[in-house]
Structure formats: structure tokens, C-alpha cells
C-alpha positions as CSV (number, residue, x, y, z in Angstrom):
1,X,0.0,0.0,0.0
2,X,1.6,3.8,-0.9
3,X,0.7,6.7,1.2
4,X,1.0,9.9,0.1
5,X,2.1,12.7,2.7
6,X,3.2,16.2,3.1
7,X,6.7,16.8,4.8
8,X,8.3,20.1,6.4
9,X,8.5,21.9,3.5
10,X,5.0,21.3,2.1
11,X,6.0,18.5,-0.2
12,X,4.6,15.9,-1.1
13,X,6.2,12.5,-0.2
14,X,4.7,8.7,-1.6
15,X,5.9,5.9,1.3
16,X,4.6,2.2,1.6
17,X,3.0,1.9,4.8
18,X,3.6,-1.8,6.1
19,X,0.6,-3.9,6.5
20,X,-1.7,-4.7,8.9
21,X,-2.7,-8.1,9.4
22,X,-5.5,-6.6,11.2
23,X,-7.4,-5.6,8.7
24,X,-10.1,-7.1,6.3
25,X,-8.6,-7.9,3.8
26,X,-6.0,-9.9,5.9
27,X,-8.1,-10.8,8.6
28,X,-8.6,-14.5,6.9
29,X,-5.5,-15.2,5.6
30,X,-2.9,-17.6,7.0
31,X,0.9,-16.2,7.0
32,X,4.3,-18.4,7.1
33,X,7.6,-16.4,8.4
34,X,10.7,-17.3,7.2
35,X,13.5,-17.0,9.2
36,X,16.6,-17.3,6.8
37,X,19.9,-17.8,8.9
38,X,18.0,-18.4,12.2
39,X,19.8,-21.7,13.7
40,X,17.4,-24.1,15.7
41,X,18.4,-26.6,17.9
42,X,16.1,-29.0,16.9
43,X,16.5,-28.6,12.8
44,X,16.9,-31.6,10.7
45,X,19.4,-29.9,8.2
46,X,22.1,-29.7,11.0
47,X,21.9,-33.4,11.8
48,X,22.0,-34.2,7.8
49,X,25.0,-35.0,6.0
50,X,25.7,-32.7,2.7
51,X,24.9,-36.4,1.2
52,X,22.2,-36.7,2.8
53,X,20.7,-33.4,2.3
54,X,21.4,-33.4,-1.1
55,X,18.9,-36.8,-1.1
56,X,16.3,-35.2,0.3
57,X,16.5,-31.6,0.0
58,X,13.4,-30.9,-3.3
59,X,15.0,-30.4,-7.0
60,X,11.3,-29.0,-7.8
61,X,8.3,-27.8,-6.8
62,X,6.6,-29.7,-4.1
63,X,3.1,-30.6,-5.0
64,X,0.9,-30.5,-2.1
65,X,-1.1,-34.1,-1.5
66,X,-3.8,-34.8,1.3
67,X,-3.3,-38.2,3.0
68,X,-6.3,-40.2,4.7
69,X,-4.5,-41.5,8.2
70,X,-7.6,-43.8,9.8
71,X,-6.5,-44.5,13.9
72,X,-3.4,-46.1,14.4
73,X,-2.1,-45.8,10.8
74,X,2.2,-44.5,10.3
75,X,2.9,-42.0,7.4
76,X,6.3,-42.0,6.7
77,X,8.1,-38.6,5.3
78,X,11.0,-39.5,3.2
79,X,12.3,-42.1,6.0
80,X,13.4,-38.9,8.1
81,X,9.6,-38.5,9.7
82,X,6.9,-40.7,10.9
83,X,3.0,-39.4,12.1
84,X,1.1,-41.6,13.9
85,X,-2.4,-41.1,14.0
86,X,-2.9,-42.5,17.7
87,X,-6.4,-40.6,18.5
88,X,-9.1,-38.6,17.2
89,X,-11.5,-36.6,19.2
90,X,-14.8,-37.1,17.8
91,X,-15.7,-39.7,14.9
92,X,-15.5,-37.7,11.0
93,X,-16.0,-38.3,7.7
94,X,-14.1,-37.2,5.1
95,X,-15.2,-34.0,3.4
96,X,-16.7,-33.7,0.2
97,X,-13.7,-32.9,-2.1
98,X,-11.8,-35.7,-0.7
């Protein structure tokens, strides 16, 4: 978003205001921070090998997929992750697009 303002000297002056994630038009959406540099503890890549990494790390675009876990079932994640499905609150069904 540009603003435009008047400074001092009675000129005018165009600046992006950051956003607000307050607002309508954001007030639904979902937001991911990246955090390039930032050093966790608990990160795979620092356990990996360059070998490894280089095995697992995506040539391409990931294409997003939606798995059906029923209880008890193990999704493995490139033999680096495992979910477990051990418990579900209430009984579903899966939705319509499924």
C-alpha cells in the first residue's frame, strides 16, 4: 500500500506503509515467516550430512497431496519423519472434495 504525505516543507512524499494483518482484507488469511539464517536446535538440516541433504533436500516444486491417516495408521516422510495417528477426538467423515 503507498501513502502519500506532506513533509516540512509542504512536499509531497509517496511511502509504503507496512501492513496490517488486522485488517479485512487480511483478517482471513494464514501467514508463514521465514526465518533465513535463524539456527534451531532441533532442525533436521544440521543433523544431515551434505549427502544426505542433497537426497532429500526438493530439486522441484513440491506438489501439495492430502493423505487419509484412519487411527493407528504410520505416514512416513522420506524415511526422516513418521505421524502416527494415535487418536481422534470425535468420529469424521471425510469432506466432500476428498
Amino acid at each position: 500500500m503507498t501513502f502519500k504525505a506532506k513533509n516540512s516543507d509542504s512536499e509531497t512524499v509517496a511511502f509504503r506503509k507496512p501492513y496490517n494483518s488486522e485488517t479485512s482484507i487480511f483478517k482471513r488469511s494464514h501467514f508463514c515467516y521465514d526465518t533465513p539464517g535463524a539456527v534451531y536446535r532441533d532442525q533436521i538440516l544440521d543433523i544431515l550430512t551434505l549427502e544426505e541433504l542433497l537426497k532429500v533436500l526438493p530439486k522441484e516444486i513440491i506438489t501439495p497431496r492430502t493423505v487419509l491417516l484412519r487411527l493407528n495408521q504410520t505416514l512416513y516422510l522420506s524415511g526422516l519423519a513418521r505421524v502416527d495417528l494415535l487418536q481422534v477426538p470425535v468420529s469424521s467423515s471425510p469432506s466432500e472434495h476428498m
